[in-house]
DSSP file (Angstrom, degrees, kcal/mol; ACC not computed):
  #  RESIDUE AA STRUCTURE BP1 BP2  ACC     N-H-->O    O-->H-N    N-H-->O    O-->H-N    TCO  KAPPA ALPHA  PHI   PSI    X-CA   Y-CA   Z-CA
    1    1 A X              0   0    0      0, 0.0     4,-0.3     0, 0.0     5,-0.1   0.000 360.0 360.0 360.0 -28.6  -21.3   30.7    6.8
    2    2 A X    >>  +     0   0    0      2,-0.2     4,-3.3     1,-0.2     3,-1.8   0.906 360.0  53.7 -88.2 -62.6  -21.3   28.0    4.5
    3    3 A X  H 3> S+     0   0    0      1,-0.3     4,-2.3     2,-0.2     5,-0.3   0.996 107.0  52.0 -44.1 -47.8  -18.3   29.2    2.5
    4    4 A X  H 3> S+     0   0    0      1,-0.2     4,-1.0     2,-0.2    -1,-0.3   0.701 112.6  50.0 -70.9  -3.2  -16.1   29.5    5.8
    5    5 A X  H <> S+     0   0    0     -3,-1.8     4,-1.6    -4,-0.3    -1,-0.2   0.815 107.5  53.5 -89.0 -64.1  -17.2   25.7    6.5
    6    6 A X  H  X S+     0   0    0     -4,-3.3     4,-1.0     1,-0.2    -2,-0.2   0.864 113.9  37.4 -49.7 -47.9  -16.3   24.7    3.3
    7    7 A X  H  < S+     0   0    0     -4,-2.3     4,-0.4    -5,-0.3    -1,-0.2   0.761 103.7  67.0-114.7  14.8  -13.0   25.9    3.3
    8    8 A X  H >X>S+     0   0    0     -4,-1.0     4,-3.6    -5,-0.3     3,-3.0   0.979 101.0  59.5 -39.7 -66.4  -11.9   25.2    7.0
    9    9 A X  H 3<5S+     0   0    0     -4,-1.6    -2,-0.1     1,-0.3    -1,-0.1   0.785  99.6  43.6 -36.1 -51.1  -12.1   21.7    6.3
   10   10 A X  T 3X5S+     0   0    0     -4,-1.0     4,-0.9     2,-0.2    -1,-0.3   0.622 115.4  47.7-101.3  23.8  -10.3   21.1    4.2
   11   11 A X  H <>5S+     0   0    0     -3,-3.0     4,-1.3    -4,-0.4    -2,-0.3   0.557 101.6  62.5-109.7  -4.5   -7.6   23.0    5.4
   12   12 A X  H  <5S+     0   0    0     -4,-3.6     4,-0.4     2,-0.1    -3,-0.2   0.480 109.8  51.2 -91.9  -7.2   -8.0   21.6    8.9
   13   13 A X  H  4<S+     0   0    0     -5,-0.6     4,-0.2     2,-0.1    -2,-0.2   0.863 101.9  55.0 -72.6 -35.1   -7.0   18.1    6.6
   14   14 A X  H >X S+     0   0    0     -4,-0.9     4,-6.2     2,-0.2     3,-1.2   0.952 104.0  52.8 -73.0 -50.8   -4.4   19.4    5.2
   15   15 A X  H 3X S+     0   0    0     -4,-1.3     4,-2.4     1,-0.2     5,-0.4   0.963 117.1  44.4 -37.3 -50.2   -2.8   20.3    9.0
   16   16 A X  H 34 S+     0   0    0     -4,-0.4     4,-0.4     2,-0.2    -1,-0.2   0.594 111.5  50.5 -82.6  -6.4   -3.3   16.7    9.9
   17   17 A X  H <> S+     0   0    0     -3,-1.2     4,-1.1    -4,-0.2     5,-0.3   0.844 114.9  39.6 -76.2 -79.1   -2.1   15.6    6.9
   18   18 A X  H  X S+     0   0    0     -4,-6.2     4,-1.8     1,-0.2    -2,-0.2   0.865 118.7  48.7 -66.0 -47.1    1.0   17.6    7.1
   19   19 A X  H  X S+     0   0    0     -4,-2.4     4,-1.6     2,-0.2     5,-0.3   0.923 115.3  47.8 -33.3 -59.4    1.4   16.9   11.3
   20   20 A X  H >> S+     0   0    0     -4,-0.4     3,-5.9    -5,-0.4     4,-1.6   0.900 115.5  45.2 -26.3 -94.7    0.8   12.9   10.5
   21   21 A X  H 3X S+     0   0    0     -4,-1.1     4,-3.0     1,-0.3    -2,-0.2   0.678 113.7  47.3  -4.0 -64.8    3.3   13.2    7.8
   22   22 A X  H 3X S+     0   0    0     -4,-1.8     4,-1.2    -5,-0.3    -1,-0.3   0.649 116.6  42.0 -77.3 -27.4    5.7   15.1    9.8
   23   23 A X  H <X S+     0   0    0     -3,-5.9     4,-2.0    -4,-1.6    -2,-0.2   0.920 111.3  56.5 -99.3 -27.3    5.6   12.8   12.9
   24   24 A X  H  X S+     0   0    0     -4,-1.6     4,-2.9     2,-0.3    -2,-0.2   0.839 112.6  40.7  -2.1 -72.9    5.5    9.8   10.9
   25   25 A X  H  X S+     0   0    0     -4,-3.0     4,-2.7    -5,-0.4    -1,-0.3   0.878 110.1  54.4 -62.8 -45.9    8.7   10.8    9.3
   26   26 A X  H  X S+     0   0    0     -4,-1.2     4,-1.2     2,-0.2    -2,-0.3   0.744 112.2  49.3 -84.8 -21.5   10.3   12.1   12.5
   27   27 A X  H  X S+     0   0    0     -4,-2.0     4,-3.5     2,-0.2     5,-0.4   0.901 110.0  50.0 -74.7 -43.4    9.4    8.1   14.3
   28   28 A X  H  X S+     0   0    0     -4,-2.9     4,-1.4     1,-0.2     5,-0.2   0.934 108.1  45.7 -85.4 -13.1   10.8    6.2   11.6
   29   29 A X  H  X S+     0   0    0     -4,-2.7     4,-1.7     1,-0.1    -2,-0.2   0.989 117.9  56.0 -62.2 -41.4   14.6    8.4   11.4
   30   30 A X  H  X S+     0   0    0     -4,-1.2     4,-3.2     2,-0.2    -1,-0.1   0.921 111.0  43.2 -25.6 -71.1   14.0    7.6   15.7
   31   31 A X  H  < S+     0   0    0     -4,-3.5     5,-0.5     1,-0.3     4,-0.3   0.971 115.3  44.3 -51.7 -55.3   13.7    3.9   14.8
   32   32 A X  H >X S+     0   0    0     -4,-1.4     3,-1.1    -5,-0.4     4,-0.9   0.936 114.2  48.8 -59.0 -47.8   16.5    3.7   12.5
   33   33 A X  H ><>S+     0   0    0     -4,-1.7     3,-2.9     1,-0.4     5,-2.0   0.983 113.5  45.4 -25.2 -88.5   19.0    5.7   14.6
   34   34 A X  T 3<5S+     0   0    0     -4,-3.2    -1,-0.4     1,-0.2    -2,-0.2  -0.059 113.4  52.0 -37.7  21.3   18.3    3.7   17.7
   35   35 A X  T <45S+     0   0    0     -2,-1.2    -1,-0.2    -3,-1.1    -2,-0.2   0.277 106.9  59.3-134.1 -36.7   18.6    0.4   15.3
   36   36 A X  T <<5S-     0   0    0     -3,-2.9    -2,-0.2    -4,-0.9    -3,-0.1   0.227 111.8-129.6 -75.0  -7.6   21.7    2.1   14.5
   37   37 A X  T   5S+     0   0    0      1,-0.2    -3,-0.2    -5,-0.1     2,-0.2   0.711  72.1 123.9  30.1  49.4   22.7    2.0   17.9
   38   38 A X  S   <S-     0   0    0     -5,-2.0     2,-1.0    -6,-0.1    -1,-0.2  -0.847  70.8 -82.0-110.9 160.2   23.4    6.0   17.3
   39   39 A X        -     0   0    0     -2,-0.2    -6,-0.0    -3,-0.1    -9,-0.0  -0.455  45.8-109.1-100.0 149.9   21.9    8.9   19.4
   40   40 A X        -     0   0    0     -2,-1.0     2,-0.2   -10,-0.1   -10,-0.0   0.135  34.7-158.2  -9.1-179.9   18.4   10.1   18.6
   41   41 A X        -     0   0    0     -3,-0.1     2,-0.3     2,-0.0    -8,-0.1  -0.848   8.7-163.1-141.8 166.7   18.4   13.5   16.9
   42   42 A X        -     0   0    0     -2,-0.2     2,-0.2     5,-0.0     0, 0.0  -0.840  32.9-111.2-135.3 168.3   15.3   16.3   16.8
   43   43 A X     >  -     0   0    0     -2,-0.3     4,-1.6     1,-0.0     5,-0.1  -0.493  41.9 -90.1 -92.4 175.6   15.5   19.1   14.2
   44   44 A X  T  4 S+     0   0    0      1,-0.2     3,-0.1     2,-0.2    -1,-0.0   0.731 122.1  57.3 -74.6 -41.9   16.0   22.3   15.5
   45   45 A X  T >> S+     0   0    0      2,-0.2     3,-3.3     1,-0.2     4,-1.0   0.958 109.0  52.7 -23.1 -78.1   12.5   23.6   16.0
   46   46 A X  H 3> S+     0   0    0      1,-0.4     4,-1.9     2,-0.2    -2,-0.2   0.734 108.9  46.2 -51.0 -26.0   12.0   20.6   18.2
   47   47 A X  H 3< S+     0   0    0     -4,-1.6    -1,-0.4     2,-0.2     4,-0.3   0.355 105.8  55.9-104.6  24.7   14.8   21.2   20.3
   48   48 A X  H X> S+     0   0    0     -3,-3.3     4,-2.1     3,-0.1     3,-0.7   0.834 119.0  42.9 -74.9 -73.1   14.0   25.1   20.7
   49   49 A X  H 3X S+     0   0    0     -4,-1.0     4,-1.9     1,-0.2    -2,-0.2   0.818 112.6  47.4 -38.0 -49.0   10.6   23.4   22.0
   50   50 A X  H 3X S+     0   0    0     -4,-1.9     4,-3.7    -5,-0.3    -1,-0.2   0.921 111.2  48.1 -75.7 -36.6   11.8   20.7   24.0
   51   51 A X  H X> S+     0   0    0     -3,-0.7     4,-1.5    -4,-0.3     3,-1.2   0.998 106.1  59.0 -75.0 -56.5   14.5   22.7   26.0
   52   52 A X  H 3X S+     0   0    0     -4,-2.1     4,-1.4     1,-0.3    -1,-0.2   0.803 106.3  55.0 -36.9 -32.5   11.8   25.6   26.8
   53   53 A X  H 3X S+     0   0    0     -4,-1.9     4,-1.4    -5,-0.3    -1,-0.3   0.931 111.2  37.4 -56.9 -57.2   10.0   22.5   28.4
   54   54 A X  H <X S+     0   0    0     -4,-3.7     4,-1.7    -3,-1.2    -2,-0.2   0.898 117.7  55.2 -79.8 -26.5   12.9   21.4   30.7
   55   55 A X  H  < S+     0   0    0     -4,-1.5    -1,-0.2     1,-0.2    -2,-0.2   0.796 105.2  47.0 -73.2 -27.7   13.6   25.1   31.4
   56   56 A X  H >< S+     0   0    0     -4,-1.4     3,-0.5    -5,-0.4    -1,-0.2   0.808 111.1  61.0 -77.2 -36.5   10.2   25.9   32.5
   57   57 A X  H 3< S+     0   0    0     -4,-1.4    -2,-0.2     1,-0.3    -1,-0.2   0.862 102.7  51.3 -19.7 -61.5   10.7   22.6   34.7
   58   58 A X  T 3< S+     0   0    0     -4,-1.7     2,-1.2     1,-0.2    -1,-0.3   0.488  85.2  93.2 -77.6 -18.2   13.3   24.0   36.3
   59   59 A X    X>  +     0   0    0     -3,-0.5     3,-0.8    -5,-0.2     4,-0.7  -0.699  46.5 171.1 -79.2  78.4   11.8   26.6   37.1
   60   60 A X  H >> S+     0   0    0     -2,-1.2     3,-3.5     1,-0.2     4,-2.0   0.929  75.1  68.5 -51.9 -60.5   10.1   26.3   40.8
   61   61 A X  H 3> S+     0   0    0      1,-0.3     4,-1.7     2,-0.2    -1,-0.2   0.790 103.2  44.4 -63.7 -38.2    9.1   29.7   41.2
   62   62 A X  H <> S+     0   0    0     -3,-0.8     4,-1.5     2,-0.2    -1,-0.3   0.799 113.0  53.0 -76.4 -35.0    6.7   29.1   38.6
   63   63 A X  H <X S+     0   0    0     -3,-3.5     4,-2.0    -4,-0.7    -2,-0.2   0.948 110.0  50.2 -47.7 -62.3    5.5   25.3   40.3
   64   64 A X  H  X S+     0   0    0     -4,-2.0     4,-0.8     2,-0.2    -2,-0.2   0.678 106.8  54.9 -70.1 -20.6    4.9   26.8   43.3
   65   65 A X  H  < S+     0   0    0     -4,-1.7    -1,-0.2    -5,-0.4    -2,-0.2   0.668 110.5  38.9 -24.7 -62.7    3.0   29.3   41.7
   66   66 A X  H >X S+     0   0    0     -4,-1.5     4,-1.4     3,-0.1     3,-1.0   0.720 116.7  63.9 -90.5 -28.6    0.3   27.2   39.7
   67   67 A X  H 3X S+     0   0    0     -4,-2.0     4,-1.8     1,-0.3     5,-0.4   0.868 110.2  32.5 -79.3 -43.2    0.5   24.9   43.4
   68   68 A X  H 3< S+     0   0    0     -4,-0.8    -1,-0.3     3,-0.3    -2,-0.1  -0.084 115.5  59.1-126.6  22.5   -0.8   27.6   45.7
   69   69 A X  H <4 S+     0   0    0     -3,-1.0    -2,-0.2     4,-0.0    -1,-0.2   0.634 121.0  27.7-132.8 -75.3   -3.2   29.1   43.0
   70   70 A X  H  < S+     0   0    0     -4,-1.4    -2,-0.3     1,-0.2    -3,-0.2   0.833 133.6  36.5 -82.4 -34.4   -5.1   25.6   42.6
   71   71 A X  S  < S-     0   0    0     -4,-1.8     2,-0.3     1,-0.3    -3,-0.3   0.833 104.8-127.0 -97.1 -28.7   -4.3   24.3   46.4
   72   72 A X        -     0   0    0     -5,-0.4     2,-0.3     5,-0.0    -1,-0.3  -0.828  52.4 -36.3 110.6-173.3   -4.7   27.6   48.2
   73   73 A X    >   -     0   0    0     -2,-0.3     3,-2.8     1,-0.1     4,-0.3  -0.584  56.0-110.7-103.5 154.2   -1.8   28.7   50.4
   74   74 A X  T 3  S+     0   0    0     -2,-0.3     3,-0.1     1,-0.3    -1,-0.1   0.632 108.6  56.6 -67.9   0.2    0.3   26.7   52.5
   75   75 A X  T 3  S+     0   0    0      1,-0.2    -1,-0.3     2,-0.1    -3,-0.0   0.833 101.2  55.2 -83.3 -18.4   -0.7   27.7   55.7
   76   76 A X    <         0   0    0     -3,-2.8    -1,-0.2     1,-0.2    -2,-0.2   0.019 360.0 360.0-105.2  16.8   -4.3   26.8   55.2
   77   77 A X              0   0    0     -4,-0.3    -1,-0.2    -3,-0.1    -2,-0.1   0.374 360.0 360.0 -71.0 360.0   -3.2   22.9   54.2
């Protein structure tokens, strides 16, 4: 137990190390763009994420889903 303790830790530093790092980096190119009066850019990874985001948005079927699973159904409102 003690070994798996030991070396979680520091590899749960190093993730937060390398996430810091990595947003850090990704705020100041933001700033400078925008300074730059150009637009932002994300790397490609980020815009895989970020369009899966708006597309699941768009998605009602899926809204209405999680709405009538946590409220119950709309006749009994």
């Amino acid at each position: 137990m003690t070994i798996i303790l030991s070396l979680c830790i520091p590899l749960t530093a190093f993730v937060v190390g390398f996430l810091v790092l990595k947003s850090v980096q990704l705020g100041l190119r933001w700033q400078i763009q925008t300074a730059k009066q150009e637009q932002p850019t994300m790397e490609a990874p980020l815009q895989a994420v970020a369009e899966s985001i708006v597309e699941s948005r768009q998605d009602k079927g899926i809204t209405d889903l999680m709405d009538e699973w946590v409220n119950g159904p709309k006749e009994s409102r």
